[in-house]
Every structure is written in C-alpha cells, then in structure tokens.
N, C-alpha and C positions, 0 to 999 in steps of 0.2 A: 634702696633698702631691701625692695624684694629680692628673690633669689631661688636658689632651689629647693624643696623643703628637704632633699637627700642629708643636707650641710647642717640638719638636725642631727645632735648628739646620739648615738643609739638608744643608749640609757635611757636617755628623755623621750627621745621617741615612738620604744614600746612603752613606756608610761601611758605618750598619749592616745596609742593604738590598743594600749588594755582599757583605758578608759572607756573608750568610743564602743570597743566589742561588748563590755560589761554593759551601757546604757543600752545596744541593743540587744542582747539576749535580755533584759529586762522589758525592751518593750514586743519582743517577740512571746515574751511568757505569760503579757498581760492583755494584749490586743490580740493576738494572734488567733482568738476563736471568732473574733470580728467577720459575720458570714462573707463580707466583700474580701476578707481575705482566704478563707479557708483553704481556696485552690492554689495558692500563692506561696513561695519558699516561706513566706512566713508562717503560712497556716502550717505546712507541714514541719518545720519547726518546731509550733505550738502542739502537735500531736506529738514531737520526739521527747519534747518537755514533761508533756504532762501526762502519756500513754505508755511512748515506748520505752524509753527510758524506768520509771517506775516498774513497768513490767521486768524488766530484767532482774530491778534490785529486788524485786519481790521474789523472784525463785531464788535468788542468793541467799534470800534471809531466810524463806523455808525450809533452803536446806540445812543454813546455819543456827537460827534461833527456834525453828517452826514459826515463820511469820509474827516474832514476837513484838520486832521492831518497825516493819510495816505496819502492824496494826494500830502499833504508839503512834507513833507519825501523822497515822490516819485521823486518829482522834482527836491530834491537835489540829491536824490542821479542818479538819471539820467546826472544832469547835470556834477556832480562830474565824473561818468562812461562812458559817452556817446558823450561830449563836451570838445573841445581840451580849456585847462586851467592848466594854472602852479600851482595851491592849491599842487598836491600831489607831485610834484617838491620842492615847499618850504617846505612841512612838512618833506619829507627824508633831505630838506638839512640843517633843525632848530634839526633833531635829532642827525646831524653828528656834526654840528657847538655845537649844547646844549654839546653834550656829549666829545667833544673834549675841550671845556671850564672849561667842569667839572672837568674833566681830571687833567687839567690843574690846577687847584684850588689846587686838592685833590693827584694826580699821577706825578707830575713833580718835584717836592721837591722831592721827594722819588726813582728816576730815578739813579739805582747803576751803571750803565756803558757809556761809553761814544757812546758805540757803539749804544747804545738804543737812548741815544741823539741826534747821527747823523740819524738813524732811524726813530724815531718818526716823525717829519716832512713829510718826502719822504711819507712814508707811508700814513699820514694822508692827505697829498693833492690827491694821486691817484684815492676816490670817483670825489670830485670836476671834474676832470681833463676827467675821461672817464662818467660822467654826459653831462657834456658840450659833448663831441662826440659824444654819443649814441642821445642827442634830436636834437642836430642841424645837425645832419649828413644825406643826402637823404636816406632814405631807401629802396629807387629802384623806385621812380615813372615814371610810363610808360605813355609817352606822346605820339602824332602824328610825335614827331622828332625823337625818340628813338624805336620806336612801334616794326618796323623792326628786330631791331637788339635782344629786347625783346622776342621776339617769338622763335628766334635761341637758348636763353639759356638752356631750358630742354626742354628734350621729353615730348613729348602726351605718356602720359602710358594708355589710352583708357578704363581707370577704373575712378579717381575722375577727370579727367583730357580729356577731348575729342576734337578735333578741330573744330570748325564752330561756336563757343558759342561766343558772345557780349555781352561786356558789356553794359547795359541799360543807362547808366549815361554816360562813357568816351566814348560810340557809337565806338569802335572797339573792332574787334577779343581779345579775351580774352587768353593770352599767358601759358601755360603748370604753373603748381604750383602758380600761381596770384592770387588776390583778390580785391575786392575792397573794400576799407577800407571809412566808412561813415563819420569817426571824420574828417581825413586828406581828403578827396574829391579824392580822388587818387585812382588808381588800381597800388597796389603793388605787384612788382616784388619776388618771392618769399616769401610772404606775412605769416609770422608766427602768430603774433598777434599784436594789439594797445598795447601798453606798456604805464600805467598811470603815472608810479613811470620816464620815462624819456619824457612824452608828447609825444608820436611820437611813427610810428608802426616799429615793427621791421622785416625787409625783408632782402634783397639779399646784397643789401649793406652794411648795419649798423649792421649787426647781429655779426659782428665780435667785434666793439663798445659794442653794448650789453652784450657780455660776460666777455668783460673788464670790464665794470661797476658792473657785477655779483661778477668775482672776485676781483675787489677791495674793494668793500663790505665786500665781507669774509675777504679779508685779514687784513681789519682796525677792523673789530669784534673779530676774532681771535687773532690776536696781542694783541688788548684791553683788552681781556679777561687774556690773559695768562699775561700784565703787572700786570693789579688790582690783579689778584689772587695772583702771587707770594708775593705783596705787601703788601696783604693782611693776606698773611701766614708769612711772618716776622714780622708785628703787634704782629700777636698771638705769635709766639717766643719770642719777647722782653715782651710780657704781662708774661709770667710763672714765677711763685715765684722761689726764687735763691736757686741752688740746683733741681731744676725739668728736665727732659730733653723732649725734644721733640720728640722723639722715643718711650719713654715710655706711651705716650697719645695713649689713646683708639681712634676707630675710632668715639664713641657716644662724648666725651667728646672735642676732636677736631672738630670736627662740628660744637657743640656749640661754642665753643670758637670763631670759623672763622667769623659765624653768629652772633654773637653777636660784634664783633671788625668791621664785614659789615654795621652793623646797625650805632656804635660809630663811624666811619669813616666816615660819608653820603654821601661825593663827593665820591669816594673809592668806595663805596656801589652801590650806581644810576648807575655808569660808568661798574661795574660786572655784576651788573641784566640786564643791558639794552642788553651789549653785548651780552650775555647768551643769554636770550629773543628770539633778532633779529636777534642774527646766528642762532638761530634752524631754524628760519623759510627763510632765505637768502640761507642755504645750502640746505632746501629741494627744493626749488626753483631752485636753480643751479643742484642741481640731475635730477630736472627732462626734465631740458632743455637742462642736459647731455643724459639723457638717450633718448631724441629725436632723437640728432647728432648719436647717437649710433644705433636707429633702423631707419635712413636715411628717416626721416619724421619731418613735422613741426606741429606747434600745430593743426591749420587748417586743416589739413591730418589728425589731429586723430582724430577728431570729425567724418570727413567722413568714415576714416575707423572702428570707431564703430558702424555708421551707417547701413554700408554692412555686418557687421556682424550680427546685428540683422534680415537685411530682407535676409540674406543666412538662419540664424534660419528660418524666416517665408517661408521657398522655394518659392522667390520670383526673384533670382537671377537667371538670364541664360548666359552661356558665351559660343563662338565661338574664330575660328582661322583664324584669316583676315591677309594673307601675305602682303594684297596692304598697303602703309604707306602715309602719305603726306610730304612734301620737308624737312620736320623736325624729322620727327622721323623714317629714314630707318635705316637698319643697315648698321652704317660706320664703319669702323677700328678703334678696339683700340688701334693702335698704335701709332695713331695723335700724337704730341707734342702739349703741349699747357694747358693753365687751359681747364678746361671741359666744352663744352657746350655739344647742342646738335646734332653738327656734328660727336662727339668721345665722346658720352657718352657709359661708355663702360657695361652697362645695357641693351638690347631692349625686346619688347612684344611685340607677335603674338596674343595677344590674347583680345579679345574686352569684355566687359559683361554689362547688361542694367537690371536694374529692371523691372520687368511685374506684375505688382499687379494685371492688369485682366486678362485673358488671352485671353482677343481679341486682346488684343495690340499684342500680338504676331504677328498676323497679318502685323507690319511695322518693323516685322525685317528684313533683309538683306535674301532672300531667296536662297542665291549664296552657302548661310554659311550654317556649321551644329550647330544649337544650344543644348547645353546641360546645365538640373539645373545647380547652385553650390551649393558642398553639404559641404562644408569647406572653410574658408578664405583661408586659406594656397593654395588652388587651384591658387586663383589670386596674381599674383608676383606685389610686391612694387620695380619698376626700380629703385628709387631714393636711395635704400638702395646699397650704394657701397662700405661698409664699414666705422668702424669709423674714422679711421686715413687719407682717402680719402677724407670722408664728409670735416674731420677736414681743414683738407688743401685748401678746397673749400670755405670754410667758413673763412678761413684768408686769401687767394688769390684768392677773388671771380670774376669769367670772367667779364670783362667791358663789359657795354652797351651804 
C-alpha cells in the first residue's frame, strides 16, 4: 500500500501542504515569544509577526489614512487581549457546537458501534463542562481576608521572588509566586497567566480546571479525528471498483482517494480538517504547560527566568549566602504531613542574587554578605522545582487559603 507520497495529486497536496503551513504560522504567532524559543527561527518569526511586519503596514497607513486604521486594529485587538470579555469564549465554544453539529449531519449515521454511541456524548460534553470550571472557578485571588494565609503558600526563593515588595494597586505585601493580574483587578495566587480562551487567569486554584479543559480538548479532537478518518477510509473502500482490494492500493493512490471522498463528503471533511488543524495546536499547548509542571515553574517564572539569564550573559548578576530567612521561608522538615506549603516545602535557598547594572549600586548590598558574579543560571537553584509527579499532585490537591 505504501508508496511514494510524490503519487499525491497536486491539487490535493498543496491542500495538504497549506494546511500544515497555516497550523504553523499559527503556532509560530502564539508560542513563539516562549523565552526557550526566542533565539530560534521561530522566535524570530514571532518578532516578523507581531514587530516587523506591523511596522511596515503602519507607515503604509500613515501615509494613506494618517494611522487611522492602525490605530482601529489596535484597539480591537487590545480590547480583545487586554479586557475581560466572553468574544473568545464564544468562538471556542461555536467551533465545538459548529463542529459537533457537523458531526452530526455528516458522522452519526455512519457510527458502526454501539460503544461509540454511548461514547460520543460523554465525550462531547467534557469541553462545555471543564470551560464552565476553569472561567468561573477563583483562581486564587488574594484579598485583606485571605492575605495571611496567602503568604504561607510558597517560599521566598530570593531570586524572582523576595519579601518586602507591595503591590501598588491591592496596597499589600506581595506573596512568594503572585502577580497582579490587570484584566481581573486581582493579585493572583500563583499566578501563571490570563487565559483568553476561558476569561479568567489561571493560578493556584483553577489550574487544575485548566488542565481539564486542556485535556478535554484533545480528547474531543482526537476522538473526532480518529471517528471522521476511520469513516472516511470506509467511504474509500466501498468506492473501489469490484474485484480491487484495499491492500493493493499504493500509498500515492489512497491519498488521493481519501482526499477526494474528504472533499465529496463536506460534513466528514470540515469535521477531519478542523480536528487535525486544532489538535496540532491544543497538543502543543498542552506540552508546553506540561513541560512547565515538569521543570516546577509557571509561565510568569519563565519570562523572569529568561530574563536572569540574559543579564548573568551581561555579568550583571551578583549572588550571596544569607542563612537569616523570614517567618516563611526557614528550613522546616520535610517530614510534615500535609499538602505543601511553605512550612514543609521540602526545597530551601540560602542563597540571595540582585542585578547591579552600575556598580555603584553595589554599594547597597548587604555588607554582612560575600558577594560574588553569577557566571551560570545553573548557579541559582529554582526551589519550586520539586519534581513532576509532586508538582502534579500539588496542582490537583492544591493547599487551601
């Protein structure tokens, strides 16, 4: 059956080849500022998208409108980015509803088992179901009544993370891994990022939601994909003239066939592409918010930890050994029972580091300490990495505040 994929129709094969380019310039536009890539064809990609590019149509249109239509542009898509609103809530939930209708038109007559029919349902409600948990679920916001108990959750690691800092807006101490998040008005609790796709940021709370919603995603896309296909490849077997077998087809000539019975199918077809499509870019997603859990950091942690890595490049990084800790971050036992905070987190750091871009500032370091460069990330320890299956655990039985 295999064969060479050249023995693809052309027609069909730029189909498949615009496809593939479309899902990666989409995951080039949306990852692409991910700091592990920023050096990488993709990061720079990601600056042609969203820098260079823009810069050009912006002098086109000052010459042509004065900036009129930039500036339209700008505001939607701020508002769309930067302003809590259900728009991108309704469009994931007209692509699950479109494509489960179509489904339906085109994939349900065609449903060989029963087991698939008990199936299909179950499945297809699990987006809906962890949508609604991930946007209406708190995501840790830290108030005046909770503040206390907030502070207790993780250590001061003394690197992106130091005690005495306020926030300017909620006017209190600023708790180990927080942030303040400007769509929600809030300083979140382990604050990973604003999530557009469920309105609402994901933190300390809701991240375990979050990932339900990740993988129910995949699992409705996946599923979807492996019904229309199989579906799709029984078309092509009832199409072969009598006397042909389907073992005997070339890999060039079943292609065509598949792709062409996707096209003659349309509901069949929309429902394979879409799946295809949006699982690539849902699994890379989910990789990379696995590969977080995995190196014990949130998205917001890697911004900052790319950041010490370029000014450790610029020998601007000095780090000491501060035994003294404050009420939160000593070393306690980790023997504690209990989910983890930061009475038995079983990670600590002695060790402090502060950027010196001049070197007079040296000047207001701690002069108890010995300071020395850093000449390596790897020098300064990330406490919150405690492993994955630990993170994991923490992240489905997150300590209460």
């Amino acid at each position: 059956m295999w064969g060479d994929i050249t023995a693809l129709d052309p027609g069909l094969r730029d189909i498949l080849f615009a496809i593939l380019a479309l899902s990666f310039v989409v995951f080039v536009a949306l990852f692409g500022h991910v700091p592990a890539l920023r050096r990488t064809p993709i990061g720079w990609g990601y600056t042609f998208i969203w820098k260079t590019a823009p810069g050009w149509l912006t002098r086109v249109d000052m010459a042509v409108t004065g900036g009129l239509t930039v500036r339209s542009v700008k505001n939607l898509f701020n508002y769309l980015m930067y302003e809590k609103h259900p728009l991108i809530q309704l469009f994931y939930l007209g692509l699950v509803s479109g494509g489960l209708y179509l489904f339906y038109l085109g994939g349900w007559p065609r449903v060989w088992s029963p087991l698939h029919s008990f199936c299909i349902p179950i499945v297809a409600s699990l987006p809906y179901i962890s949508l609604y948990l991930a946007s209406y679920s708190d995501p840790g916001y830290i108030t005046a009544a909770n503040h206390q108990q907030a502070m207790k959750l993780y250590p001061f690691d003394y690197a992106n993370f130091k005690p005495g800092y306020h926030c300017s807006t909620c006017h209190f101490e600023k708790p180990a891994r927080s942030k303040h998040c400007p769509i929600c008005k809030h300083c979140i609790a382990k604050e990973d990022h604003h999530c557009v796709w469920i309105n609402n940021c994901v933190g300390h709370k809701n991240i375990k939601y979050f990932f339900a919603f990740l993988m129910s995603t995949n699992i409705l896309l996946t599923y979807g994909f492996y019904l229309t296909y199989f579906m799709i490849r029984q078309i092509v077997i009832e199409s072969l003239p009598a006397g042909s077998s389907f073992s005997d087809m070339s890999w060039g000539a079943y292609s065509n066939q598949f792709f062409l019975c996707l096209i003659l199918d349309v509901w069949l077809g929309i429902v394979c592409l879409l799946c295809l499509m949006t699982g690539l870019m849902s699994y890379g997603f989910t990789g990379y918010h696995l590969y977080l859990l995995w190196a014990g950091t949130t998205t917001n942690e890697t911004f900052k930890w790319a950041d010490w890595k370029e000014d450790i490049a610029a020998g601007e990084v000095w780090m000491a050994r501060d035994p003294s800790r404050n009420p939160y971050t000593g070393r306690w036992p980790t023997a504690t029972r209990g989910p983890l905070n930061a009475h038995n987190w079983p990670v600590q750091t002695d060790k402090i580091i502060y950027r010196i871009v001049n070197q007079d500032e040296m000047e207001y370091l701690d002069k108890h300490l010995v300071w020395n460069r850093v000449e390596s990330l790897e020098e300064v320890e990330n406490i919150y990495d405690i492993g994955f299956w630990r993170t994991l655990h923490g992240v489905i039985w997150d300590a209460k505040f």
